[in-house]
C-alpha positions in Angstrom: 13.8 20.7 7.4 10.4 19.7 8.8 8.5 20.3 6.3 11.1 18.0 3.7 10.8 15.2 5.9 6.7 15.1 6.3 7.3 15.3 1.9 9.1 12.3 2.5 6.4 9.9 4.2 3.5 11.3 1.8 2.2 9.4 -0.2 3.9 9.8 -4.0 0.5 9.1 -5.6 -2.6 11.2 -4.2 0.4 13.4 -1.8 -2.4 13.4 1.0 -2.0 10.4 2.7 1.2 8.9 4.9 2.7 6.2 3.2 1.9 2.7 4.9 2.3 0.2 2.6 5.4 -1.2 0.5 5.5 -3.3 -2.6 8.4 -5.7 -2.0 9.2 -6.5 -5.1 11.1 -2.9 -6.2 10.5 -1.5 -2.4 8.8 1.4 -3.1 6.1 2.6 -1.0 2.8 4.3 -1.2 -0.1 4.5 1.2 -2.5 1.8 1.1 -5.7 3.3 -0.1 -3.7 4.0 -3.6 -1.8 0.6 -3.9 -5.9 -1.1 -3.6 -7.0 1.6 -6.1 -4.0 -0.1 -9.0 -4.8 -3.5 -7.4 -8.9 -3.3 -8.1 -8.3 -1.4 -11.4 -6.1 -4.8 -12.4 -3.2 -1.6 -12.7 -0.7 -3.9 -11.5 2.5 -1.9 -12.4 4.9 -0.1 -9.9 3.9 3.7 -10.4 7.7 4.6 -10.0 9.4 1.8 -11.5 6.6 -0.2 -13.5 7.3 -3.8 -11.9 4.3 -5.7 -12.3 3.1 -6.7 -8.8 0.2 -8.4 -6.9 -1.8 -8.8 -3.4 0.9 -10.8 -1.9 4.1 -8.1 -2.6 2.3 -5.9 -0.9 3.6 -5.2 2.9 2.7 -2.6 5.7 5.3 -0.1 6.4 5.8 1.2 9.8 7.5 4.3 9.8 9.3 5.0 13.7 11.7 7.7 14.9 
């Protein structure tokens, strides 16, 4: 059960990192390093849903228990 939830806050993208950063447009979320990797690249598309987005839909996440 641990190990499903630690799947949960990894990052979807590079599966390394924790996920820290939300585009609030759709809500999905990805760590940060990955979302500034699409933003620089001018890769601008949600890689779950394929929104467009931009610097300013992008929020920190906090995760808590």
């Amino acid at each position: 059960e641990f190990e499903y939830y630690r799947t949960m806050v990894k990052c979807p993208l590079c599966k390394v990192n924790e996920k820290d950063a939300v585009i609030s447009k759709c809500g999905h979320a990805f760590c940060r390093v990955c979302i500034d990797k699409r933003l620089e690249l001018r890769n601008r598309k949600c890689p779950a849903c394929s929104k467009m987005f931009d610097y300013q839909a992008v929020r920190e996440l906090y995760l808590t228990n």
